[in-house]
VOPAGU-2260 file (C-alpha; in pm, 1 decimal, decimal comma):
REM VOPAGU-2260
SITE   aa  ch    i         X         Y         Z
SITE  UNK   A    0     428,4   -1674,2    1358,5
SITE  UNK   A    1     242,5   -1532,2    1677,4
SITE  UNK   A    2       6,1   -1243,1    1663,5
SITE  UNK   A    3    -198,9   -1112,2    1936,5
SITE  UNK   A    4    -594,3    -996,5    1845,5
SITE  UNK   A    5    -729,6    -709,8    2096,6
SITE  UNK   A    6   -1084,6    -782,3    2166,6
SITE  UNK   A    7   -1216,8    -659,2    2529,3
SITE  UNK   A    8   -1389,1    -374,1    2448,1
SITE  UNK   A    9   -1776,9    -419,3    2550,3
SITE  UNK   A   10   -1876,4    -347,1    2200,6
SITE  UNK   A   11   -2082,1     -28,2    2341,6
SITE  UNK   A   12   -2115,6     151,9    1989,8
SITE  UNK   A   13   -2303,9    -155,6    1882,2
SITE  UNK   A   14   -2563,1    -214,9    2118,9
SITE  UNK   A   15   -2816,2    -329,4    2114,2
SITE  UNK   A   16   -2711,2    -654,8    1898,5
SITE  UNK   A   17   -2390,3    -633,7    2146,7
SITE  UNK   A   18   -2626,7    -726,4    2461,1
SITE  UNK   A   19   -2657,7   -1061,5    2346,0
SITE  UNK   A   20   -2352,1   -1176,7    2137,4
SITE  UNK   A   21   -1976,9   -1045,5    2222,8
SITE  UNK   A   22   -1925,0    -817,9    1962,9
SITE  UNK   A   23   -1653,9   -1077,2    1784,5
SITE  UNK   A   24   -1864,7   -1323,7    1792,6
SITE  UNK   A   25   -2134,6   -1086,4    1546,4
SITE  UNK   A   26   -2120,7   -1246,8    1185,8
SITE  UNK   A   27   -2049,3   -1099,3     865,8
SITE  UNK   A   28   -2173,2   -1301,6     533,4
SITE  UNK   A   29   -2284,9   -1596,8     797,4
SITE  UNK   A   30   -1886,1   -1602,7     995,4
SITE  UNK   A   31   -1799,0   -1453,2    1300,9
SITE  UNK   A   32   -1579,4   -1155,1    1285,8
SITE  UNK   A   33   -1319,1   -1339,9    1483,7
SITE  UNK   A   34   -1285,6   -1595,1    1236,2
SITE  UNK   A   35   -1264,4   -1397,1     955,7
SITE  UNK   A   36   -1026,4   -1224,2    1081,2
SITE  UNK   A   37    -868,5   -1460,6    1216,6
SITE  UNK   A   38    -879,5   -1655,3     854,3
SITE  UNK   A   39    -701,4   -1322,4     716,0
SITE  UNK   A   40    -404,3   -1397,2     967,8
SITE  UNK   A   41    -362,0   -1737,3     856,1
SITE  UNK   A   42    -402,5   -1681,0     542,0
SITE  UNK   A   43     -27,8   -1440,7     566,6
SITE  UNK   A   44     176,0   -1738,5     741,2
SITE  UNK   A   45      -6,1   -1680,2    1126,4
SITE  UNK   A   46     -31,1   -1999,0    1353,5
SITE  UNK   A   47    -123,7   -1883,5    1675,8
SITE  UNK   A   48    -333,5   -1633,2    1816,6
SITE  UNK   A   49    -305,4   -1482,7    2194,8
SITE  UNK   A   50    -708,9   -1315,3    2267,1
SITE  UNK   A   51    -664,1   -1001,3    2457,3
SITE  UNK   A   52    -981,5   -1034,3    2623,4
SITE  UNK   A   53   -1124,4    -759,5    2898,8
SITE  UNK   A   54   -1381,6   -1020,9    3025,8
SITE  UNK   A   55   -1485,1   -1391,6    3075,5
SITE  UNK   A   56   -1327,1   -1624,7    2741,2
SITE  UNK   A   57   -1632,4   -1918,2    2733,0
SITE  UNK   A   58   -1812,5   -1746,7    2470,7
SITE  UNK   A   59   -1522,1   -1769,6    2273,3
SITE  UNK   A   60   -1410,7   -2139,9    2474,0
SITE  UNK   A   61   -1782,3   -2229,6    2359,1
SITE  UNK   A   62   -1759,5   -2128,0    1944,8
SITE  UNK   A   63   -1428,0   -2258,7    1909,8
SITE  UNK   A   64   -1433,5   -2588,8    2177,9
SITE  UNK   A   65   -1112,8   -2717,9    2046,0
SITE  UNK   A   66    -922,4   -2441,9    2113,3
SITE  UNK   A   67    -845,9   -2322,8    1738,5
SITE  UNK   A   68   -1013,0   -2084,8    1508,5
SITE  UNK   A   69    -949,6   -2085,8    1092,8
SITE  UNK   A   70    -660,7   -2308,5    1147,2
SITE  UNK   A   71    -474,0   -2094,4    1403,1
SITE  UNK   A   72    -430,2   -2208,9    1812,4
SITE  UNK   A   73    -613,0   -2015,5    2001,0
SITE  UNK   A   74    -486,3   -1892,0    2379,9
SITE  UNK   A   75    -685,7   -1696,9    2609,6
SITE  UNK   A   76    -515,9   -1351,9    2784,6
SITE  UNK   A   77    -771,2   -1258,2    3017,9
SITE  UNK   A   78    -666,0    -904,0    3156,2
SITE  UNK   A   79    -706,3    -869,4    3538,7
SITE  UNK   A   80    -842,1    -466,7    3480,9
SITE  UNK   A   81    -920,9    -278,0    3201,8
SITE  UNK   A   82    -493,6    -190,7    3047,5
SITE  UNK   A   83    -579,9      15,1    2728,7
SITE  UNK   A   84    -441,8    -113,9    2370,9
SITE  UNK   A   85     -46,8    -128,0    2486,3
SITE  UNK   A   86    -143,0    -281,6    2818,1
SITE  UNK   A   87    -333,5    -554,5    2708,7
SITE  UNK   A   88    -114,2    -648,1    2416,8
SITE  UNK   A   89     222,0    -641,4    2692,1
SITE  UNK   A   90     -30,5    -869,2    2850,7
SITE  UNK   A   91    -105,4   -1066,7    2619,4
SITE  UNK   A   92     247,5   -1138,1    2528,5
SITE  UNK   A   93     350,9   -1188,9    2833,7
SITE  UNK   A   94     104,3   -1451,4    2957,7
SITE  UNK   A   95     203,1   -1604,8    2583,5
SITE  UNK   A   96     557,9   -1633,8    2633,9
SITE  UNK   A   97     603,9   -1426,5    2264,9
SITE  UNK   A   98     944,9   -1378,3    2222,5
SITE  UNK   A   99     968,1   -1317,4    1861,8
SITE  UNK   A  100     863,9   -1122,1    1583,8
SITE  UNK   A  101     445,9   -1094,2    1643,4
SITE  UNK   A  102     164,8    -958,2    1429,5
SITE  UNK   A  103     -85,9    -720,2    1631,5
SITE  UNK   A  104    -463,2    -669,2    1502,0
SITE  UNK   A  105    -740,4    -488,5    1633,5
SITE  UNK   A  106   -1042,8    -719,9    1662,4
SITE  UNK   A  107   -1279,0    -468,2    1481,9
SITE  UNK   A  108   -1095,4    -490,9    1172,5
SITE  UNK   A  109   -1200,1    -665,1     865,2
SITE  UNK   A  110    -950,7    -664,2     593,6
SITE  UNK   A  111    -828,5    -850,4     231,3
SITE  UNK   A  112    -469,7    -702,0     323,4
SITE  UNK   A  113    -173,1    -962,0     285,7
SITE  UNK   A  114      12,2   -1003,7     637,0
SITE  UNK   A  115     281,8   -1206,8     459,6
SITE  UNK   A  116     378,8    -875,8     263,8
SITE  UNK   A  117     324,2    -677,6     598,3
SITE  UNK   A  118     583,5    -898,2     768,4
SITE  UNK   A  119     800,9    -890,8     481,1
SITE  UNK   A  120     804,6    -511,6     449,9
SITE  UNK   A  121     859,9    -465,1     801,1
SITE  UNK   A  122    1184,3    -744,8     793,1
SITE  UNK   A  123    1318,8    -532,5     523,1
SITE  UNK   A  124    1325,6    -219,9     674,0
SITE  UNK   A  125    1471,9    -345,8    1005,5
SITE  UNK   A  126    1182,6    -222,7    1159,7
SITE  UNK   A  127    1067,4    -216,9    1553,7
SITE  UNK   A  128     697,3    -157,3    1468,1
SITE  UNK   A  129     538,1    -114,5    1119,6
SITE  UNK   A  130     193,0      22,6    1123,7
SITE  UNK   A  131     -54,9     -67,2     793,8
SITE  UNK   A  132    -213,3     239,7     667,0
SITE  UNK   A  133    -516,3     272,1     468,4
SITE  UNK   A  134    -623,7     536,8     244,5
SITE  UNK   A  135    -986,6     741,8     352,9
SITE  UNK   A  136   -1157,7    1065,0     191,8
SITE  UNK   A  137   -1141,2    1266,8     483,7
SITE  UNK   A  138    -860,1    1189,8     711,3
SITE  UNK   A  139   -1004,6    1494,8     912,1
SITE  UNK   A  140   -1136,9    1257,4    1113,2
SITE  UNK   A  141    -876,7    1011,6    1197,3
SITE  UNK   A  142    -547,8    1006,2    1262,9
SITE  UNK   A  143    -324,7    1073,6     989,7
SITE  UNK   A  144      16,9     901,5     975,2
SITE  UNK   A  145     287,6    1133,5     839,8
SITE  UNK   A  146     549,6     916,4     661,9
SITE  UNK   A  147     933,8     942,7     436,2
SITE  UNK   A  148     911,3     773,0      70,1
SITE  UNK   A  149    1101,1     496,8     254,3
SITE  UNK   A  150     841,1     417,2     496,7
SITE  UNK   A  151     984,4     582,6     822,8
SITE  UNK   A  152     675,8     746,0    1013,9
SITE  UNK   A  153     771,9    1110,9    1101,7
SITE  UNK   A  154     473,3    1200,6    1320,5
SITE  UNK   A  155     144,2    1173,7    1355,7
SITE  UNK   A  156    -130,6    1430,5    1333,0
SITE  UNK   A  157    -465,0    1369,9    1525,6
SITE  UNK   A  158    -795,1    1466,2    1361,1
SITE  UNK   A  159    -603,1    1766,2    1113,9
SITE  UNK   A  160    -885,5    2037,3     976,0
SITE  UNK   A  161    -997,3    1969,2     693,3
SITE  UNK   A  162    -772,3    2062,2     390,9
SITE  UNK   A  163    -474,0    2062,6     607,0
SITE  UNK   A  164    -305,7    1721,2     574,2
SITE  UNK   A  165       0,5    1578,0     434,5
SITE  UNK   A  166    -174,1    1263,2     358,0
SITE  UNK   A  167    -526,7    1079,3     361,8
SITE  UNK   A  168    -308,7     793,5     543,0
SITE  UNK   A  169    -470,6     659,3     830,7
SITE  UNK   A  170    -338,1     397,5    1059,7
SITE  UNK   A  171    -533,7      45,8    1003,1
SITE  UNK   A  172    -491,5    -139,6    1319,4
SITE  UNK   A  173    -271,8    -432,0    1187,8
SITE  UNK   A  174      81,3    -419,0    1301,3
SITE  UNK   A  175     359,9    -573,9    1344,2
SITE  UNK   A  176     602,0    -561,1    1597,3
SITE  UNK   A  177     951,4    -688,8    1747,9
SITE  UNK   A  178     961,3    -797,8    2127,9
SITE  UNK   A  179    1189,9    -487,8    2194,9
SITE  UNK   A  180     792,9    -340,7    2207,9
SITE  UNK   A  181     693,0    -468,4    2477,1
SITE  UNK   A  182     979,8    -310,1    2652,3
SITE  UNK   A  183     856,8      44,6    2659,3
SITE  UNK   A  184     502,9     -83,7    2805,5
SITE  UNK   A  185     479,8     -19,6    3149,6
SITE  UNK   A  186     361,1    -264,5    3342,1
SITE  UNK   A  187      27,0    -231,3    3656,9
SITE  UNK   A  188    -156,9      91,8    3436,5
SITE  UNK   A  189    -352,6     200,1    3168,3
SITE  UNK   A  190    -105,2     260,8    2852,0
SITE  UNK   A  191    -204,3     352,7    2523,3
SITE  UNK   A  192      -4,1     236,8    2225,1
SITE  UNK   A  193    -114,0     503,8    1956,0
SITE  UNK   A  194     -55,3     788,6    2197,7
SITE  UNK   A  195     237,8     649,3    2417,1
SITE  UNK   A  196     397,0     379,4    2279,0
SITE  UNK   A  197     433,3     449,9    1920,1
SITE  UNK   A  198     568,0     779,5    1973,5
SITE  UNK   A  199     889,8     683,4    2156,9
SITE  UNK   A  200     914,5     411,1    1897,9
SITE  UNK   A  201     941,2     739,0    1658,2
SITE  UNK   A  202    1171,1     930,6    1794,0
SITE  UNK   A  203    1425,8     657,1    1801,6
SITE  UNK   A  204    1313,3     607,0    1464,8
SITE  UNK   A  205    1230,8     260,5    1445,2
SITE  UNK   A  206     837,9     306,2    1333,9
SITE  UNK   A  207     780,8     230,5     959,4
SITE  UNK   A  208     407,4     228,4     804,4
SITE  UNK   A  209     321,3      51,0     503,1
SITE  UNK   A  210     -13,9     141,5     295,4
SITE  UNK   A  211    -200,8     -80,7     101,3
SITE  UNK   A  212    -550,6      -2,5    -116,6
SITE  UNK   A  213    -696,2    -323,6      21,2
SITE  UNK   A  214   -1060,0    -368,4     176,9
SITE  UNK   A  215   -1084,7    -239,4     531,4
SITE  UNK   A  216   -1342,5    -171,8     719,4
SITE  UNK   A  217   -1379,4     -82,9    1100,2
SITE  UNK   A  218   -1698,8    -302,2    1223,5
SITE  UNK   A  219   -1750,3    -127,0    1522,8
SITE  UNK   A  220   -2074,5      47,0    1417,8
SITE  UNK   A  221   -2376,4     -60,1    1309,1
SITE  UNK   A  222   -2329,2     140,1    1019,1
SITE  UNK   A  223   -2038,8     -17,3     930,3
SITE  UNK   A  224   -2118,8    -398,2    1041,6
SITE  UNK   A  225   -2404,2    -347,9     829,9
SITE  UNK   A  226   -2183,1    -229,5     525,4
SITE  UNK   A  227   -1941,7    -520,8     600,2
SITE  UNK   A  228   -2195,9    -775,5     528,8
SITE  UNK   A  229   -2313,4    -595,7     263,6
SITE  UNK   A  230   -1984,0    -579,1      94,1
SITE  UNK   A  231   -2015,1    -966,2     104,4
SITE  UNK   A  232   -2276,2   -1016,8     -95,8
SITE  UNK   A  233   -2207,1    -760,7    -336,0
SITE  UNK   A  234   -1858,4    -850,9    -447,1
SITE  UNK   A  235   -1664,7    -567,4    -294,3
SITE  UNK   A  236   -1449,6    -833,9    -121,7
SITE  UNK   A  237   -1175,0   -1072,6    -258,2
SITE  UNK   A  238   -1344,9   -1378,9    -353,1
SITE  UNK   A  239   -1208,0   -1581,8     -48,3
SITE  UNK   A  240   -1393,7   -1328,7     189,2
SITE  UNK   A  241   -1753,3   -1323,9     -10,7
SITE  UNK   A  242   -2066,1   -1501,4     108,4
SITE  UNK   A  243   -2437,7   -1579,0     -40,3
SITE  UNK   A  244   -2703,1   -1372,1      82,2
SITE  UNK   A  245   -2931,3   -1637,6     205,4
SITE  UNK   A  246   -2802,6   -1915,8     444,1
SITE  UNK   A  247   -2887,3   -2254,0     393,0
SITE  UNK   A  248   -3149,4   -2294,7     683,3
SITE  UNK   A  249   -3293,7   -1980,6     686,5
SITE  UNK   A  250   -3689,6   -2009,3     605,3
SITE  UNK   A  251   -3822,4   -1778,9     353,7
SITE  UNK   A  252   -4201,0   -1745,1     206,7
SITE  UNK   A  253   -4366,5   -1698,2    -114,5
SITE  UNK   A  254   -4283,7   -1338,7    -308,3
SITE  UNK   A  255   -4051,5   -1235,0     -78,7
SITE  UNK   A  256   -3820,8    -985,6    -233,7
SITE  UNK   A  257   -3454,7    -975,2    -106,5
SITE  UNK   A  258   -3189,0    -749,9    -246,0
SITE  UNK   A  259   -2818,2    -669,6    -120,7
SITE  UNK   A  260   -2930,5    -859,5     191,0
SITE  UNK   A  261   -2791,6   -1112,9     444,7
SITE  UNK   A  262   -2995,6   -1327,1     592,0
SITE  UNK   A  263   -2893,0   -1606,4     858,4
SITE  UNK   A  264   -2986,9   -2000,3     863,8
SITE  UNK   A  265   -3219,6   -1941,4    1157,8
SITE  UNK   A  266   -3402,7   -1615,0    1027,9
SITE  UNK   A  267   -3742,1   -1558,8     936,4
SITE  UNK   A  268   -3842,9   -1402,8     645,5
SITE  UNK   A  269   -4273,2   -1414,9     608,4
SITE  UNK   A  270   -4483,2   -1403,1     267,7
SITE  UNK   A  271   -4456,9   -1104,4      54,7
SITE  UNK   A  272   -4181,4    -941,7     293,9
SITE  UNK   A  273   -3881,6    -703,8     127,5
SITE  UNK   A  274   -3588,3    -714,9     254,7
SITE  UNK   A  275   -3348,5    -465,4     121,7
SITE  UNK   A  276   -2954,6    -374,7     188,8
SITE  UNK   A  277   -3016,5    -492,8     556,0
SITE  UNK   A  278   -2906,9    -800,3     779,4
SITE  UNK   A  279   -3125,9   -1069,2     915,5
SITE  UNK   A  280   -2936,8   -1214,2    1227,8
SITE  UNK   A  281   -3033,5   -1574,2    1378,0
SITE  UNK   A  282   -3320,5   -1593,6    1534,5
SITE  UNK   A  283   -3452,9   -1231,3    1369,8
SITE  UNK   A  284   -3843,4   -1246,8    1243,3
SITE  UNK   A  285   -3957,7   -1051,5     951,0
SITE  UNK   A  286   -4362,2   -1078,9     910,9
SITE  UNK   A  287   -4608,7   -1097,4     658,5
SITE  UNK   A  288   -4561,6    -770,1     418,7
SITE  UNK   A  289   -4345,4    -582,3     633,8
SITE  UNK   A  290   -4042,6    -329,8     481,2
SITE  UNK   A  291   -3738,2    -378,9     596,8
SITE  UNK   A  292   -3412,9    -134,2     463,9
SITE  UNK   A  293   -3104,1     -45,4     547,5
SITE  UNK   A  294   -3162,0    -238,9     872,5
SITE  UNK   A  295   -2983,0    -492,0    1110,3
SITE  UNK   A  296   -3282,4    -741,3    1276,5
SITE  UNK   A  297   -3153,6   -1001,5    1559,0
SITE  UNK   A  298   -3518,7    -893,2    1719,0
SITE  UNK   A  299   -3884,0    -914,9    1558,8
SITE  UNK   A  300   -4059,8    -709,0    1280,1
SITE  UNK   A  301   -4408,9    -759,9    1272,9
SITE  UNK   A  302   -4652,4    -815,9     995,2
SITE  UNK   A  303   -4718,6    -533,2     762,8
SITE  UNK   A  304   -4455,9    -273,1     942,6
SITE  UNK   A  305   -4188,0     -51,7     780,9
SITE  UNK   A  306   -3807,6     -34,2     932,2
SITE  UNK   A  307   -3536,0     178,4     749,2
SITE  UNK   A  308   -3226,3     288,5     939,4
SITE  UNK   A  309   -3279,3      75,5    1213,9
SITE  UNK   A  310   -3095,2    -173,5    1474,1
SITE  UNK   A  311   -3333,8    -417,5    1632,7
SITE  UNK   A  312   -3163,1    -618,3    1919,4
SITE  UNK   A  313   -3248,3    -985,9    2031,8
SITE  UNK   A  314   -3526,8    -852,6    2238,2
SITE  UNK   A  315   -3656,5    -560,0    2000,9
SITE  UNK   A  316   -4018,6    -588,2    1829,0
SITE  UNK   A  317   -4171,7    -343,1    1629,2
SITE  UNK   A  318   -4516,4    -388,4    1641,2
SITE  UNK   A  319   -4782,4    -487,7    1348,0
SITE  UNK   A  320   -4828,6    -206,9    1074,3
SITE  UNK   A  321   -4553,1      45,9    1262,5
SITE  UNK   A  322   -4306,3     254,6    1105,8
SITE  UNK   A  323   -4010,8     311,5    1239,6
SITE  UNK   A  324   -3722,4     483,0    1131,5
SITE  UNK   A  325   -3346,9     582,4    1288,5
SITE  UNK   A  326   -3378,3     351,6    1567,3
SITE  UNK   A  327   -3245,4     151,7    1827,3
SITE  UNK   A  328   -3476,4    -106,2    1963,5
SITE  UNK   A  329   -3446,9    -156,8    2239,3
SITE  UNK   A  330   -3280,9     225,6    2274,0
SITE  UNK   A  331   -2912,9     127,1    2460,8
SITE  UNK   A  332   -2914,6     258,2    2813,0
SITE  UNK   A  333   -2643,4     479,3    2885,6
């Protein structure tokens, strides 16, 4: 089985680590979140993978250089202009040649769900499209899938107030879809899937959603990259999907305290330093004494300074004894 992985967006919400490394090429628990994901796919019977890409493929041609990732062929759809989710998965397909039952996944994803039961539950409803929900605590601020016992979506409800929905169903971004799809994508503009696409697909009644209580998280934050690799090391994932803490290669002093933490094979971490519910990215520095909390470093952290809250980018220092707090270093220009 085919499935096609959207990943062109410029990773904006997660600069500044995002100015340096394509946002699916940031690790979680020392892997890319391309290959994890892609692993996930695999994992539920997928053998190749079409990248929707918005821009230039060698990063990815460069981290995968013979053309697979996790055991899946890799092919490269390289959109010509920006097409919006429906465009560049019609794209994608197209330039593939998929002809054929296909998964779809959004490349921010992260998730333990099975694909095999996806694709199984989808077969056996005679489904067009079947859409994996997820459960969340306020579905105020999503969109909110309203669905029959059997699985047959009804409608869809964007961002309901709070109190007011039928469910705390959310859609998931893993679907999967017959080529009849890629029909009702018009070709040469922008198209949206969730707010075009889909919605034909339901009022010929042909859109089923199955929910799950798996894992799932949304990485396009730094909040939540920086809860993703938490969740690694702190056994919120299936045990296929954890990770240690501290890579082999990273180099680490004397009484350094590290707790909840990730930190990469070519991190820093000085004498005495504490390290705590944060990620330490290649090539990150944490000196002598310094705090560091709740905190993604790619950048350096001087000796004796305090960082909570914080995203330090490649080319972010915080300077000996500061404290900084809520930050983006360097601050993303607009």
């Amino acid at each position: 089985m085919r499935a096609v992985v959207l990943v062109g967006g410029f990773g904006t919400r997660l600069r500044p680590l995002t100015l340096s490394v394509p946002k699916p090429m940031l690790p979680v628990g020392h892997v890319s979140i391309i290959e994890r994901l892609i692993g996930n796919l695999v994992r539920g019977g997928v053998t190749e993978v079409v990248l929707a890409l918005g821009f230039k493929p060698e990063p990815f041609v460069t981290a995968f250089p013979d053309g697979t990732c996790a055991g899946a062929k890799l092919t490269y759809a390289v959109e010509p202009e920006p097409l919006d989710t429906a465009g560049a998965i019609g794209f994608a397909a197209a330039f593939a040649g998929i002809d054929d039952t296909f998964v779809v996944a959004n490349g921010d994803i992260l998730t333990d769900l099975d694909i095999a039961e996806l694709v199984a539950f989808h077969r056996s409803h005679g489904a067009e499209a079947t859409l994996h929900l997820t459960p969340v605590e306020d579905p105020s601020a999503f969109g909110v899938v309203d669905r029959e016992d059997s699985g047959l979506v009804r409608r869809f409800i964007e961002k309901p107030p709070p109190g007011t929905s039928p469910s705390n169903l959310i859609n998931a971004g893993t679907y999967v879809f017959e080529p009849s799809v890629l029909a009702r994508i018009p070709t040469g503009r922008k198209v949206s899937v969730e707010r075009e696409v889909f919605p034909q697909i339901v009022e010929s009644h042909g859109l089923f959603a199955m929910p799950t209580d798996d894992y799932w998280v949304d990485t396009g934050t730094p909040e939540l990259y920086l809860l993703a690799n938490i969740d690694m090391v702190t056994g919120r994932r299936a045990e296929h999907s954890s990770a240690v803490g501290l890579a082999v290669g990273a180099t680490v002093g004397v009484d350094v305290s590290l707790r909840d933490s990730v930190v990469a094979a070519g991190a820093t971490v000085r004498d005495g330093a504490s390290v705590v519910s944060s990620v330490v990215l290649d090539g990150g520095h944490i000196g002598v004494g310094a705090t560091v909390s709740h905190s993604v470093v790619m950048g350096r952290i001087e000796d004796g300074a305090t960082v909570s809250n914080c995203v330090i980018g490649a080319d972010g220092v915080v300077g000996n004894g500061e404290s900084r707090n809520g930050e983006r270093i360097p601050a993303p220009v607009a």
